[in-house]
N, C-alpha and C positions, 0 to 999 in steps of 0.2 A: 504494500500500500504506500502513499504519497505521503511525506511528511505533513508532521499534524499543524495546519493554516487556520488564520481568523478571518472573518467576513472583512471585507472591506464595506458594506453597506445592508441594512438592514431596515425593519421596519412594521406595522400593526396593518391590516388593510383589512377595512370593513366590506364585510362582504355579504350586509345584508342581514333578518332575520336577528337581530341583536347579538351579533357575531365577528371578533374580529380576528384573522389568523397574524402568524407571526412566521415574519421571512426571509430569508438573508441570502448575500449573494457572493461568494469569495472564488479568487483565482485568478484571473483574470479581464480586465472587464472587454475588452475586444473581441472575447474569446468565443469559441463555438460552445452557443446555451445549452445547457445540460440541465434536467428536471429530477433531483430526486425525489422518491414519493417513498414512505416508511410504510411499514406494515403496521400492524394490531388488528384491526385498525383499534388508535387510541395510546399507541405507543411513543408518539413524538420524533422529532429528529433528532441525532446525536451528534457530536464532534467528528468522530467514524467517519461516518458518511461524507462527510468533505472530502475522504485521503482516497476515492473511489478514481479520479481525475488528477491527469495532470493539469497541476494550477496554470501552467504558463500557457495551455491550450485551450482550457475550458472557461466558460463563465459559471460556474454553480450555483444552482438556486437550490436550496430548500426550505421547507415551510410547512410548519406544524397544522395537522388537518384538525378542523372542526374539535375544541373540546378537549386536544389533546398537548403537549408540550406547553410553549408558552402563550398558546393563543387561549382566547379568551369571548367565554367563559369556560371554566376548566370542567370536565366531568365528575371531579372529585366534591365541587363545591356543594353545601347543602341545598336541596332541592334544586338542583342542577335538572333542567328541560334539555332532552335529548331530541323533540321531538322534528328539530330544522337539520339535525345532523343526519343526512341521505346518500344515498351514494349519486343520486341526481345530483346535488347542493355541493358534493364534491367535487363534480367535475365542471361545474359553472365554477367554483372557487380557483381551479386550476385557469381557465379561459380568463377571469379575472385576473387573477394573476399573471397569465402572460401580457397581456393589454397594457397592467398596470406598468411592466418592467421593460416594454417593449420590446419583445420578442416576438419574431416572428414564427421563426420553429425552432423548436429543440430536441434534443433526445432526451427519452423516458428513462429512468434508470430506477427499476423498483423491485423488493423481494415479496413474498407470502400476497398479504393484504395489499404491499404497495403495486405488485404483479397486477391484481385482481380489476384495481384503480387506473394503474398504465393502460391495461386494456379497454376497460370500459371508455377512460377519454379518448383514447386513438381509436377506436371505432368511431365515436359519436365525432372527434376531427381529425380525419387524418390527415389531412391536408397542415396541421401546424406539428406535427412529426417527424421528424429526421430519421431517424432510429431508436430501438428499445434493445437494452439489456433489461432482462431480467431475473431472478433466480427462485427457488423457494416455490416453485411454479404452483400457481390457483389458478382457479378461473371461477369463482364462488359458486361453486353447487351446492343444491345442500348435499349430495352424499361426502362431499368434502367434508364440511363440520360433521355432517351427523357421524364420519370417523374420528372425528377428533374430540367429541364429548362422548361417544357410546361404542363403535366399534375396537378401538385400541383398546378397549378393555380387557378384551383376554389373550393381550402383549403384556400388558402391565397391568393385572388383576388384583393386587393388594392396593395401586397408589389410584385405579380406577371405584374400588369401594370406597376408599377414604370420599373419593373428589363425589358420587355419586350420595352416599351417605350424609352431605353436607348442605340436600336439599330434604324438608318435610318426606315422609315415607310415601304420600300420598302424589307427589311428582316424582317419584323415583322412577316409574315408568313412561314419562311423556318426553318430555321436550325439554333436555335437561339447560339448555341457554335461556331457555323464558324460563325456568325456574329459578335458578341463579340472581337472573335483570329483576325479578321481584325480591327477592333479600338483600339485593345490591341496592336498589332504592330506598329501602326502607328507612326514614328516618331515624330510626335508634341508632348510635352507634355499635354498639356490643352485637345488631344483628348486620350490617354490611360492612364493618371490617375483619370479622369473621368468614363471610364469605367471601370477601377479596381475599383472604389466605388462602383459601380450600381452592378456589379458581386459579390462584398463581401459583399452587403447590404443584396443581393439577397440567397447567402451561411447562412447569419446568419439567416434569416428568417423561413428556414428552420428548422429550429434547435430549437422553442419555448418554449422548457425545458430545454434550458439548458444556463447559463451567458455567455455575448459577448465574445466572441473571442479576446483578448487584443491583439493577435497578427496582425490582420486587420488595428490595428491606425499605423502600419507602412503603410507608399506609397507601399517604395520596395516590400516587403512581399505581400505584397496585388494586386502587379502589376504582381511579377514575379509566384507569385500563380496563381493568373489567367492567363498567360499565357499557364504556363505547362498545365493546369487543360481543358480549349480551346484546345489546340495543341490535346490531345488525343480521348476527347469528341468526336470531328470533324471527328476521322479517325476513331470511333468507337474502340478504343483503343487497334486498331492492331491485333483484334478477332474476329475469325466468331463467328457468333451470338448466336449461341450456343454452342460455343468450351469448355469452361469451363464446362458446365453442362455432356455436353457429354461424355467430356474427365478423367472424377470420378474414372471408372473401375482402373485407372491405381493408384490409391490413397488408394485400397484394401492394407489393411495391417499397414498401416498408423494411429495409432491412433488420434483421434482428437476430441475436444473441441468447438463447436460451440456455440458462445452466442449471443444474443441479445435480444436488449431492445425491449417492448414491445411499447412503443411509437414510436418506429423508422418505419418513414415516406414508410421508403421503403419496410416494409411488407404488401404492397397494392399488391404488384405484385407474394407475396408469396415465394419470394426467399430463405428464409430460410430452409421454408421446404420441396420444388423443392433440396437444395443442399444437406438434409440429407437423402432425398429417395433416393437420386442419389448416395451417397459415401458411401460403407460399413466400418462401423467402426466409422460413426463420431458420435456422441452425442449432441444433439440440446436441448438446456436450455435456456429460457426464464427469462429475469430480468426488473423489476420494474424499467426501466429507458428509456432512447433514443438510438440515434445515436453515439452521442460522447463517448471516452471510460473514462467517469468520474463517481463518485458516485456509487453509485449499476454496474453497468457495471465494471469501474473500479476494484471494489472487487469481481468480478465474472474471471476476469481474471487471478487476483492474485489466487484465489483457483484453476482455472486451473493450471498453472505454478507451485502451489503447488502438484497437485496429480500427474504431471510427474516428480517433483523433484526425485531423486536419493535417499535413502533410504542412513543414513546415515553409512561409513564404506563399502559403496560400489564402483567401482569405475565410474567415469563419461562417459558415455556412448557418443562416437563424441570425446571425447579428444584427441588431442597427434598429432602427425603427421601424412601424407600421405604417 
């Protein structure tokens, strides 16, 4: 990865809905526009994420979605209304955002949720897309979640009772995300940050190759992550079931980078390579790692980012204004 850089510019940008995200831009500012998108969703941006790009090639944006990082209002706050945060309202925040920063295309660069999000806005424009790296591959089904709160269960059968036992007995059998986003709302304390544990217990369990998650020993984080992450689950994350898959054709043209780790839980259901049959032009690569985009993944992304970097002495393709 790139050594660790600070924004040169940053910023709050209302985006409607009593809602303002949080956005920064470092690297270089000439540079060919690059979009990170995080996952959770509800998980925020990190420092990380900067060292994806080379500074001296890239302009990087990223920007904390709806509710989560440092945008505002936060999911964690008491009687925190989830109800503006869509995967619609995301990707009008993302066209926002380019408008506001003046770009004209950039590349996608997103893992898990932020995959899920890449896709849904390059369908809806692909006309302001360059290219996507992406990793941690989704494309929000529900058989996706419904493996990730109920099927990995009998992978991980003790840490799947814990996470399962930590809803009423009476929703033990439904729909364990809408169970959860009800104890996660719950005004008492003593009942939703009990359940932001059991959720985040349940998140890192997942993940067996790879070091805890330091960001979970926050409450906040951990509450208002699990909320966001509930809120969408529940609605089947605002997509027919197969919209993503289906909706590829219009991705024609669009170069792109798919990775993922080979221990990553979620190629039970084969969706990696369901997403490169279905999109012309993407390139599906396999790396000796997980889910998370650290270690071997991490440097598989960076070598993406590096074979669509700009050739140097040319100019940045996305730059300038509208």
């Amino acid at each position: 990865m790139y050594p660790v850089i600070e924004p040169y510019d940053s910023g709050m940008l209302d985006v409607g809905d009593g809602h303002r995200v949080h956005w920064e831009v470092c690297g270089n500012p000439e540079g060919k526009p690059a979009l990170v998108l995080h996952g959770g969703p509800g998980s925020g941006c990190t420092p990380g994420m900067r060292r994806f790009f080379d500074p001296s090639a890239y302009r990087i944006v990223l920007f904390d979605q709806r509710m989560s990082g440092r945008s505002t209002p936060h999911a964690a706050e008491p009687g925190a209304d989830l109800s503006a945060n869509t995967t619609e309202n995301l990707i009008a925040d993302v066209e926002r955002l380019r408008e506001h920063l003046g770009v004209d295309r950039w590349l996608l660069q997103g893992g898990s949720w932020g995959c899920v999000l890449a896709l849904a806005y390059a369908q809806r424009h692909p006309d302001r897309v360059s290219e996507m790296v992406l990793c941690g591959l989704a494309t929000g089904r529900r058989a996706e979640t419904d493996l990730l709160t109920r099927g990995l269960g009998a992978i991980f059968p003790q840490a799947w009772e814990r996470f399962r036992d930590g809803v009423p007995e009476s929703d033990r059998d439904g729909d364990l995300a809408d169970a959860y986003h009800r104890l996660l709302m719950d005004p008492a304390p003593a009942v939703h940050r009990a359940a932001a544990r059991d959720w985040s217990a349940w998140e890192e369990a997942l993940v067996p190759d790879s070091a805890p998650n330091p960001m979970f020993d926050d409450p906040g984080f951990a509450l208002g992550f699990a909320r966001v992450v509930t809120h969408f689950w529940r609605h089947g994350s605002w997509l027919a079931d197969e919209q993503i898959l289906s909706g590829t054709g219009a991705l024609a043209g669009i170069p792109a980078k798919l990775l993922q780790g080979v221990l990553d839980l979620g190629n039970l259901l084969g969706t990696p390579w369901q997403l490169e049959a279905a999109w012309p032009g993407a390139e599906l690569e396999l790396v000796d790692a997980g889910h998370r985009a650290a270690g071997g993944l991490a440097e598989a992304v960076v070598r993406a980012t590096d074979h669509f970097r700009p050739q140097r002495g040319t100019p940045a393709s996305g730059a300038g204004d509208l």
